[in-house]
C-alpha positions in Angstrom: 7.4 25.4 15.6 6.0 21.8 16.6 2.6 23.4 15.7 2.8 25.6 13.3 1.0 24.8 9.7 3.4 23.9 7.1 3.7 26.2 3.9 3.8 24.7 0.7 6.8 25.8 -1.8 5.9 25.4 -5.7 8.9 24.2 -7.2 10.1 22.7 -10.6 9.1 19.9 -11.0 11.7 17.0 -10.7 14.1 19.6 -9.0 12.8 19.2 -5.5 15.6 17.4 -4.0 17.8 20.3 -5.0 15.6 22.4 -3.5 15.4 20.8 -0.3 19.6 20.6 -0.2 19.0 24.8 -0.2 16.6 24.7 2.4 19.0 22.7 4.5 21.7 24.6 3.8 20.0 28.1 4.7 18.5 26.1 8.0 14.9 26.2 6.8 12.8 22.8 8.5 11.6 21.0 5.5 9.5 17.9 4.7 9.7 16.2 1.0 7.2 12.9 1.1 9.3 10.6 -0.7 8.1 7.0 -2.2 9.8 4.2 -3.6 9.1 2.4 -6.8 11.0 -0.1 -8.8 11.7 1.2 -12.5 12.4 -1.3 -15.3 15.3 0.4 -17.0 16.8 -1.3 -20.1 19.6 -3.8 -19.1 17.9 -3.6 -15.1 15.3 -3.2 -12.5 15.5 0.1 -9.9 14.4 1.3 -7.1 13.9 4.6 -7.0 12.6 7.1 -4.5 10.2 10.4 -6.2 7.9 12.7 -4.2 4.9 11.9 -3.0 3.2 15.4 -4.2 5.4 16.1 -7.4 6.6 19.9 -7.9 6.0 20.8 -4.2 8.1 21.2 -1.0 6.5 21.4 2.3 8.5 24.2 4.8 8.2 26.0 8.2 10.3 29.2 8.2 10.5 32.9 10.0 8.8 35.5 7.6 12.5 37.3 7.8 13.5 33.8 5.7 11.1 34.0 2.7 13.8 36.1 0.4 16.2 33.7 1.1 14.0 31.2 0.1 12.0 32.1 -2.6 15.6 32.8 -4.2 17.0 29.2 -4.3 17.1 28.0 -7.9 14.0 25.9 -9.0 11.5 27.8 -6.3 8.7 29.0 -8.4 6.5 30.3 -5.7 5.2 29.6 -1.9 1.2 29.4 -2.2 -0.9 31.9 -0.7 -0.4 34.0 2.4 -0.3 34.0 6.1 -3.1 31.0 6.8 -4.1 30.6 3.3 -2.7 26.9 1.5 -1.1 25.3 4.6 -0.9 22.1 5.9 -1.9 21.0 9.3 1.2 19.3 11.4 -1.6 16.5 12.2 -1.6 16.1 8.4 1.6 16.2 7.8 2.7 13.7 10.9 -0.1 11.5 9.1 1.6 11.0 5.7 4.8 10.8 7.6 4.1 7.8 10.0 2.2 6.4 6.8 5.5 6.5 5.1 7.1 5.5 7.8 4.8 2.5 8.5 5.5 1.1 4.9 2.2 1.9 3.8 1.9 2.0 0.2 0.7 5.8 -0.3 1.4 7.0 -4.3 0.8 10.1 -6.5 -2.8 10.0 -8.0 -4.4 12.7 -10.0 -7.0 15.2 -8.4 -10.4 13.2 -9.0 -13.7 16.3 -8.7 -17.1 14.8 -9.4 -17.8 15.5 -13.6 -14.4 15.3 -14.4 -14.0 12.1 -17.2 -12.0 9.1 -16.3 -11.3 6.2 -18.3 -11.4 2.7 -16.6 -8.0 0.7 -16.4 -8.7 -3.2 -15.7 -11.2 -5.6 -15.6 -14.2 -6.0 -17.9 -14.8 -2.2 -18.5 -11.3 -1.9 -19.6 -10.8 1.2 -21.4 -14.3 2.5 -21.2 -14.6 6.0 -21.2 -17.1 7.8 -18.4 -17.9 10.5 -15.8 -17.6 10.7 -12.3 -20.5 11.2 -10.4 -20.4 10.7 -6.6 -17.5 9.7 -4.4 -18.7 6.8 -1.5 -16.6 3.8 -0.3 -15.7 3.4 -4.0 -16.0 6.0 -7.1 -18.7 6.5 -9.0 -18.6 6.5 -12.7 -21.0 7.1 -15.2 -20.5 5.3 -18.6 -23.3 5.5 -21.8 -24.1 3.0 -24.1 -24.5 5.6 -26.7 -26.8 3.5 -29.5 -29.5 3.9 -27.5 -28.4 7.1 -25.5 -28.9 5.6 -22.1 -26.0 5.8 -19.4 -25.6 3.1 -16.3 -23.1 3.2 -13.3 -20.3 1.5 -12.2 -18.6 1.5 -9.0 -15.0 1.1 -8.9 -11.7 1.6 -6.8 -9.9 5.1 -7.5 -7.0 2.7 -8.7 -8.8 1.3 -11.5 -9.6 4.9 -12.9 -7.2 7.1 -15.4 -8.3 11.0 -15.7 -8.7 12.4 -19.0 -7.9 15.8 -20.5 -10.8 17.1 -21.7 -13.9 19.0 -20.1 -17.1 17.3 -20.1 -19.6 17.9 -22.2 -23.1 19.1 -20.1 -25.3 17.2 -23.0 -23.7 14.0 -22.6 -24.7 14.0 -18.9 -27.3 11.3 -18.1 -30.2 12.6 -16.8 -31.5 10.0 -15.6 -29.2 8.2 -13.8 -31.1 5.9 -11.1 -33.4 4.4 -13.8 -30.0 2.9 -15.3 -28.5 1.3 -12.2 
């Protein structure tokens, strides 16, 4: 099963490591990126290890398994069908040795171009704007709104918070490159 893609398990969330003692227990080959980050609890600091990719479970299993798994408490769902919503082995063996290799890999929100972002850090702090292009760095657009005009500002996917709300098409800058 070296090469076969791995199939992703939606589970609930903060009950994957239950989940994975299941899969063990039923003999189902399971992978559950883990990460370690120090918590500042009340009377001390922790270290604590959470899932790379929170709610989800990656597994490699005979079809004649699925019942068995898709009936373990806290398994919502596996995603898609035969081919569809699988991982590659190369991309799972990536985030693996990454892990592995002490690389410092952490959750981070699913960043689409138009989706708003808020900037986190240095002199745009808290500035709220729209993501236009992805290159070495993001993209963001932000307005100065006096004078309805917009500008750019390139910055680290770090340094950007997603925000819950849809953008609006009218506050899109339509000219953009006159503003750099």
């Amino acid at each position: 099963m070296q090469d076969t893609p791995w199939q992703v398990l939606h589970v609930t969330a903060n009950h994957e490591k239950r989940v994975v003692q299941h899969l063990n227990a039923r003999s189902v080959e399971y992978y559950l990126p883990l990460y370690t980050e120090r918590s500042r609890w009340t009377d001390r600091t922790v270290e604590l290890e959470r899932p790379l990719f929170a709610g989800y479970v990656f597994i490699r299993f005979a079809p004649k398994q699925r019942l068995s798994i898709v009936s373990i408490p806290g398994v919502l769902h596996v995603l898609g069908g035969t081919g569809h919503h699988t991982v590659s082995s190369e991309e799972m063996e990536r985030i693996r040795q990454g892990l592995l290799h002490g690389y410092l890999l952490r959750p981070h929100p699913w960043l689409e171009i138009g989706a708003m972002v808020r900037v986190r850090g240095g002199i745009f702090d808290g500035v709220n704007g729209m993501i236009t292009e992805f290159r070495h760095q993001c993209k963001v657009i932000l307005s100065l709104s006096v004078v309805k005009q917009c500008f750019s500002l390139e910055v680290g996917t770090e340094q950007i918070e997603l925000m819950d709300i849809r953008p609006r098409v009218t506050a899109i800058c339509r000219s953009v490159g006159a503003a750099h």
